[in-house]
N, C-alpha and C positions, 0 to 999 in steps of 0.2 A: 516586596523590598524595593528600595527606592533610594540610588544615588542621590542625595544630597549637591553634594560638590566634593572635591579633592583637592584639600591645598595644600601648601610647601611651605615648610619651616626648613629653612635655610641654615639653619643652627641649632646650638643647645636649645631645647626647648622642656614643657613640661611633660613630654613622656621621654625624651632620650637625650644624652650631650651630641647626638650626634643628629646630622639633618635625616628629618623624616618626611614623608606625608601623613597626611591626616584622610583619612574617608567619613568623611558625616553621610549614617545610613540608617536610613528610617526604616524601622520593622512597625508594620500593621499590622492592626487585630487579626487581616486573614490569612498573614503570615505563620501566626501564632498558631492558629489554630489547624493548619495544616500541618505544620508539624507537631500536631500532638496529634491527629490521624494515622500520622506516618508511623509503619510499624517496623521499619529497616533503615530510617535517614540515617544514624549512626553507621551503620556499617557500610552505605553506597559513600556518606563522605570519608568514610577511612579508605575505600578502596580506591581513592583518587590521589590519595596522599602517600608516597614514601616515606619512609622515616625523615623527619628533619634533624639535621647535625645541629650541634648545639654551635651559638654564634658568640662570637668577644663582643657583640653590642655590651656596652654601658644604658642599659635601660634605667628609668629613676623611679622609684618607690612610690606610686601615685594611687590613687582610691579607685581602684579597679572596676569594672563592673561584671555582672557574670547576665549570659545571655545566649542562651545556644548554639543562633543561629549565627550572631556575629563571633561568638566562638569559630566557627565553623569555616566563615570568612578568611578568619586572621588564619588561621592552622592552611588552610590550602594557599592564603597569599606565601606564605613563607614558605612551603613546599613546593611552588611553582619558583620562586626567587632562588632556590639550591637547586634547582632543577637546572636554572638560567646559568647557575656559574657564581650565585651571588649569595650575599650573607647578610644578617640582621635581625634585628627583634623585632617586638611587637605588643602592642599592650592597646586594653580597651576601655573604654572612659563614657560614664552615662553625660550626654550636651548639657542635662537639665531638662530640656523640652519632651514628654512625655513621647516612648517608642523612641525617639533619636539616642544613637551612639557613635561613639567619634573613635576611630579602628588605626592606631600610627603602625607603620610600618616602616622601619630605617630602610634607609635609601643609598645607595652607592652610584645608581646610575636611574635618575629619575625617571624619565621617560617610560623606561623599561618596568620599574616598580608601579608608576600609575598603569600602565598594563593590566601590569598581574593583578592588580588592585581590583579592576574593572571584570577582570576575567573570571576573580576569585566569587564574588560577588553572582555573576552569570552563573557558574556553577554552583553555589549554592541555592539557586531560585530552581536551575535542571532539576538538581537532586527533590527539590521541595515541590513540585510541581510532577514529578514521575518521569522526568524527559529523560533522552540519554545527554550526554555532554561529550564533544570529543578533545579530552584531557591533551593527550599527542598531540595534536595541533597548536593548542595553547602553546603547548609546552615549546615547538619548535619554533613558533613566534616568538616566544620570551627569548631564546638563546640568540635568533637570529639581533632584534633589538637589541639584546645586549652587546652581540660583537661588535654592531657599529658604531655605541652609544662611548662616549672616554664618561671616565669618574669624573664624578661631582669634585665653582667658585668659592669649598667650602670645609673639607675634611678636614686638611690642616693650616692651623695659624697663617692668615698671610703676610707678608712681609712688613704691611702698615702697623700690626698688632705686636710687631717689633721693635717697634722703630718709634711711635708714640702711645707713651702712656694712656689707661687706660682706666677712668674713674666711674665708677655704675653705682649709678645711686636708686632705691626702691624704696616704697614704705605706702602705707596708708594716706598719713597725713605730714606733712611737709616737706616732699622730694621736689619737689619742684624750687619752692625759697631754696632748701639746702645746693641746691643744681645751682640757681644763678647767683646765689650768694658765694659758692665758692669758685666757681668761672669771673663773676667781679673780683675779688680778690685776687687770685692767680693773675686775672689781667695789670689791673694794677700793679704788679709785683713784676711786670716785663716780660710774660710768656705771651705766645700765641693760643687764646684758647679756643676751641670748637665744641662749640654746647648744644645738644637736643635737647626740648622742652615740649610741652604741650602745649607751646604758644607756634611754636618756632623753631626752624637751625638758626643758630646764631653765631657769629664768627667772632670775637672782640668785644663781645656786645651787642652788635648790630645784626637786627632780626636779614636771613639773607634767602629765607625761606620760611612762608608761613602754615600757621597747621598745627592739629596735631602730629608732633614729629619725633615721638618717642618709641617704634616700630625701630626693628634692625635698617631699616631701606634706607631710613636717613642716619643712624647711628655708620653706616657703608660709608657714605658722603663725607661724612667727616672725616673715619678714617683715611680715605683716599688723597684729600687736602693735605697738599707737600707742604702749604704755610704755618699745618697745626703742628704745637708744641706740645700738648696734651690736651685730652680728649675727656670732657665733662660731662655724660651724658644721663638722660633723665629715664629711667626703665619703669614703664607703666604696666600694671598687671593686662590692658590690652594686647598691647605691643607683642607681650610675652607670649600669650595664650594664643594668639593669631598666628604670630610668626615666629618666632623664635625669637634667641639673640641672636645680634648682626657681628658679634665678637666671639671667638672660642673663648679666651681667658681675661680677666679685667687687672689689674694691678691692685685697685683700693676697689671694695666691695663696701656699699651702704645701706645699713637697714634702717628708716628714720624708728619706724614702730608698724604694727603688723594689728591693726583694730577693726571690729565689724562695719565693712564696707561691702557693697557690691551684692552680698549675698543673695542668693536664688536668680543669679544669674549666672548664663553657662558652666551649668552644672557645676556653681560653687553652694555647699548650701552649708558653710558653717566656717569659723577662724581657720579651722582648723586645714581646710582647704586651702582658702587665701594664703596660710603658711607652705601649703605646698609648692603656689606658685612665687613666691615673691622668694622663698629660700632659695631658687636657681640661682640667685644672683650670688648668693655668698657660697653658693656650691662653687662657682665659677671664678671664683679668686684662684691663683695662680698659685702654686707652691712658693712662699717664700713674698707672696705681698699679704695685702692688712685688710682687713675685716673689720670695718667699724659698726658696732653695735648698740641699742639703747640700753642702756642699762637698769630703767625706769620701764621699760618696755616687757611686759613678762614673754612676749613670741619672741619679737626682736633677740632680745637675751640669749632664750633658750637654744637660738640656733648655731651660737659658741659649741655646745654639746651634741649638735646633730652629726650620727655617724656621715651620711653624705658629705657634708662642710667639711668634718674632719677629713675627708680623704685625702686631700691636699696640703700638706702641710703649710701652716700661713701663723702671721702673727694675726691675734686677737688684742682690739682697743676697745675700752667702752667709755661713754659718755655717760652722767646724768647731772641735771640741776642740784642735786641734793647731793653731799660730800657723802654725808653718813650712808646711803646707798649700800647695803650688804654685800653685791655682787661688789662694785668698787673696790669698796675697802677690803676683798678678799683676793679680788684682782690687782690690787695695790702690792699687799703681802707678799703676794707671790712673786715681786719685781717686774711686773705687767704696768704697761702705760694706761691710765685714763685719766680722764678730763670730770671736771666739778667746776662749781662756783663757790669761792670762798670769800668772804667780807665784799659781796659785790662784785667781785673778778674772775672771768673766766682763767681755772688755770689750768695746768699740764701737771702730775705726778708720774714722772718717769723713773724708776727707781723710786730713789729716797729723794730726786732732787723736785720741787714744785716751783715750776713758771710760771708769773704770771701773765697774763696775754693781751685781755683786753678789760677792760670795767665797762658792767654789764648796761648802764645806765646808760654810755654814752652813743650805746649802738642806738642808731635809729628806729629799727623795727622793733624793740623794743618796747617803745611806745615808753620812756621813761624809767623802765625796769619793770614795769608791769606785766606785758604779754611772758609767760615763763613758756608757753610755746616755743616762740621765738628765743629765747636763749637757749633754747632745749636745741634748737637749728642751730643757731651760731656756735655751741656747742658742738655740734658734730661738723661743722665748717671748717673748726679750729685745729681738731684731730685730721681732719683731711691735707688740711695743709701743712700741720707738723710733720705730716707721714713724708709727705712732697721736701721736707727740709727748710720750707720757709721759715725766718726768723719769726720773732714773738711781734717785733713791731713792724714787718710789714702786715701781718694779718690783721693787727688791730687796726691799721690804718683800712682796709679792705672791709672792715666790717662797721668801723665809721662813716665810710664813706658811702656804703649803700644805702640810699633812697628808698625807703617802698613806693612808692604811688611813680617816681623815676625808672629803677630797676627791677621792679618787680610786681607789674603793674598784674591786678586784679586779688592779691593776694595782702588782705589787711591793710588796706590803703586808708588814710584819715584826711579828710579835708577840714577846712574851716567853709563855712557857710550858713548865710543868714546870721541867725542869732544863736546858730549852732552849733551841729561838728555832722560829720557825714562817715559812716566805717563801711568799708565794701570789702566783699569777703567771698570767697569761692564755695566756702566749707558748705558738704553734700554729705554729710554722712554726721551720727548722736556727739563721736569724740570731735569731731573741729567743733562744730557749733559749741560743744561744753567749753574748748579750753577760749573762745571768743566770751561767752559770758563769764568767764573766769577773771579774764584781761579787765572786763568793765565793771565787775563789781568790786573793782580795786580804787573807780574812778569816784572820787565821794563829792556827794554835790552837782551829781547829774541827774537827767533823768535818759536814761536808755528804751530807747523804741526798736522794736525787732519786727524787722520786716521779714517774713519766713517762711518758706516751701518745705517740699522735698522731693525726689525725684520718685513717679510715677513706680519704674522697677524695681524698686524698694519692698519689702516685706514689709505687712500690716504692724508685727510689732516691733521694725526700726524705726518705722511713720513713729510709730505711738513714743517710742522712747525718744527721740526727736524731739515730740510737742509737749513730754512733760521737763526735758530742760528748758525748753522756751519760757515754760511758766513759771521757772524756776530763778532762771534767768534776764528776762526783762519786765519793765514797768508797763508798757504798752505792747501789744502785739497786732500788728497788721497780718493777715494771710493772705500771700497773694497766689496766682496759679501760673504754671511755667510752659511757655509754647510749646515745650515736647512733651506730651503729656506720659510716652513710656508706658504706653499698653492701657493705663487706669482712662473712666470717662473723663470729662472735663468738670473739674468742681469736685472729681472724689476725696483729692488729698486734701484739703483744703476744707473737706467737711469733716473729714476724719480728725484734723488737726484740731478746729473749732471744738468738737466733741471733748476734749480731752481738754481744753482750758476751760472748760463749762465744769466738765465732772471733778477738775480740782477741788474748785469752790475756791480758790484765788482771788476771787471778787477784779480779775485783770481787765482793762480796758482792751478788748479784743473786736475786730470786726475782720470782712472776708472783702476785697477788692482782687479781684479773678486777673483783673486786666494788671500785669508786674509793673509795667513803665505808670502807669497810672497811678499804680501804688506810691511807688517812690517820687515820682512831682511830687503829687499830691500829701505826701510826708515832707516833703522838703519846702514845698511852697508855704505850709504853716507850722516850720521848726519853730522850738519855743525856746527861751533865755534857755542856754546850760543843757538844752538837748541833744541827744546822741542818735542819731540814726543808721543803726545795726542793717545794711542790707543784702542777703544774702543771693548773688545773683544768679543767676542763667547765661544770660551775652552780656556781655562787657560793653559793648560799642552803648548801646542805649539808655546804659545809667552814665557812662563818661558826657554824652551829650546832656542829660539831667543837668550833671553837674557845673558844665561850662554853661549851660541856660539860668541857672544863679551865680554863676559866680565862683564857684567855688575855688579854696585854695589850697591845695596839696599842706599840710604841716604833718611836725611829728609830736604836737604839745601844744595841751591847752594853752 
């Protein structure tokens, strides 16, 4: 058996609302097989453990895993921790990575619980090994630990979480637009905002900290800034999974949409998991704030109905593109707010009354009223700031006035260049890419080129459904290969890719250039009349220098 590490989630997280540790601890084959020799381990670890009393932890309903020995683990941590004076659950979770499991245990007084952790663990190797273990001694070191340790920067609400608003937005694909699209707005409108992104903290606008910066550590920062007025923050299923939230309660809770991402990695290996983690967020709405939902979204939605969610009583809003939408129009009925687009306008049905807010066409991103993505975001932008109280016409002005390739740089950005157009795009995963060639097959009288990876950690058949939108979806396909290649050789994805526009039989103009920057010159340097070049990138700094090396010119229209 093998500590891993032990680390601190400082907040709600995905085994408890309350701060825990995590033990990541590797059980080997010879672990295994020791204890199936063993013909008393049961009853030597039961004689170590007194009854444990039952504890008020709020544990969250997560896909468990079953495993003897860290069975064994968790059951003597939590009987050394009563032992200490202390209370708490405990729940255990396969990593993914084969023999690794990841052991939480709430925390009251850290120091003391990574202890028991360490200790729990030592005793279960004694027991597995035939040693004696002297339990008492543990034991009088955890109490001692504990008397001098004070309780846990974290159990309840602190005073910032009072004092300013608190907006959590999650989702697969478009938390991030949704993040600085409504942090632009609010600013615009006279607030002080403080936004985390996976670019950046941002105060006003202005990046003031770079990074991935959607972890609780910097969602803290913000809170703590006496200058913010509300708080925008962007929650990444990382952030989550690592650390926890940096907030006990949110005010407005965002679900963009809940789609196959990430999977077969740490130990996600289905939707259905990803809905595990990314529902903390709407678990975490406050009694009495708002929940905005996709309504087009079948996870997103369904977590209106999730007993957890429900615990707290909150209002529920939904968005979708489509008025006719059944969830809507049933949530309409019932005298429930949501948001549609109707003759082109984003609008509000609150009650019986319908606002209109903004026309869809004029927003920039956009892209003319084409990208339905993108009003799908601006859509949920508009219910965040209805909830805030803002008028109809300052948000529209807030969502006219946002720039992409300006304010929201890496994410569906269009240039003009050469004798062409230039699309740069983040999207890593089958649904961005599809709703990008969704956007362009609206553009008639182009010719679309896709320049296209995919991320190395990816399962063989996300790769694959990946490269049959591609061939679905543009005229030409470049494949290029991405510096971090994520476990796979160099050239696998990429051949995997090619495979699959071959086996169409598309008859598509496809070839494989390894090198990305290469790729994309070398697409840009012989753009042709009314060409589009779709590319989906890796680092941002060295397609922005491509771009400025021709020229190019940020627009929102042919």
């Amino acid at each position: 058996m093998n500590i891993i590490r032990i680390r601190t989630l400082a907040g709600a997280n995905i085994f408890s609302y309350r701060p825990a540790l995590v033990l990541q601890l590797e059980i080997a084959e010879k672990d295994e097989s020791l204890l199936k020799e063993s013909s008393d381990f049961a009853r030597r670890i039961e004689s170590l453990m007194p009854t444990i009393p039952a504890s008020d932890s709020e544990m969250r309903a997560i896909r468990t895993a079953k495993n003897d020995l860290t069975e064994a683990v968790k059951n003597i941590a939590l009987s050394l921790l009563s032992r200490a004076g202390l209370s708490g659950g405990a729940s255990i979770r396969f990593s993914g990575v084969t023999g690794v499991y990841e052991i939480a245990v709430e925390y009251e007084k850290e120091t003391t619980t990574r202890f028991v952790l360490e200790s729990a663990v030592a005793a279960v190797e004694a027991v597995l090994n035939n040693q004696s273990f002297d339990i008492d001694r543990v034991i009088t070191q955890a109490k001692e630990l504990a008397a001098g340790e004070s309780f846990d920067d974290s159990l309840s609400p602190n005073e910032h979480e009072k004092r300013i608003p608190i907006i959590a937005i999650t989702g697969t694909n478009g938390k991030t637009t949704v993040t600085r699209l409504t942090a632009h707005t609010l600013f615009q409108s006279g607030l002080n905002v403080g936004t985390t992104t996976t670019d950046g903290i941002l105060f006003n606008g202005e990046i003031i900290e770079r990074g991935d910066t959607t972890g609780p550590a910097s969602a803290r920062k913000i809170l703590k800034n006496a200058a913010v007025d509300v708080a925008v923050l962007e929650t990444a299923r990382g952030g989550i999974m690592r650390r926890g939230l940096g907030w006990n309660w949110a005010d407005i809770g965002v679900v963009t949409n809940i789609t196959e991402d990430h999977i077969g990695q740490d130990g996600i290996e289905s939707v259905a998991d990803l809905v595990d983690v990314k529902s903390l967020i709407a678990e975490r709405v406050r009694a009495g704030g708002t929940l905005i939902l996709n309504a087009a979204d079948a996870e997103s939605a369904a977590l209106a109905n999730r007993k957890s969610v429900l615990r707290a009583e909150k209002k529920i809003v939904f968005f979708a593109v489509d008025e006719s939408n059944p969830i809507l129009a049933q949530h309409s009925v019932a005298g429930e707010t949501v948001y549609f687009v109707r003759d082109g306008w984003i609008c509000e049905n609150r009650g019986e009354i319908v606002t209109p807010i903004a026309e869809t066409r004029l927003i920039p991103i956009t892209m003319n009223g084409t990208a339905d993505f993108q009003i799908q975001n601006a859509l949920a932008v508009a219910a965040i700031c209805r909830t805030l109280d803002l008028a109809p016409e300052k948000i529209a002005a807030g969502l006219y006035g946002f720039q992409s390739a300006l304010h929201n740089s890496g994410r569906s950005n269009f240039y003009r260049v050469g004798k062409g157009y230039a699309l740069i795009d983040y999207g890593h995963n089958p649904k961005a890419m599809e709703a990008i060639c969704r956007m362009t097959s609206r553009w008639d009288g182009k010719t679309i080129t896709g320049i296209v990876s995919f991320p190395g950690d990816r399962r063989d058949d996300v790769i694959e459904a990946a490269g049959r939108i591609a061939v679905a979806g543009f005229d030409r396909i470049i494949i290029k290969g991405d510096v971090n290649l994520r476990g796979r050789e160099r050239g696998e994805v990429a051949e995997m890719l090619h495979k699959i526009v071959l086996e169409t039989g598309a008859q598509k103009d496809c070839k494989i250039v390894l090198d990305a920057a290469q790729a994309f010159d070398d697409a840009i340097a012989h753009i042709g009349e009314n060409e589009v070049v779709v590319f989906f990138y890796e680092k941002l700094a060295p397609v922005m220098a491509t771009l400025e090396k021709y020229g190019a010119v940020a627009t929102t229209e042919f």
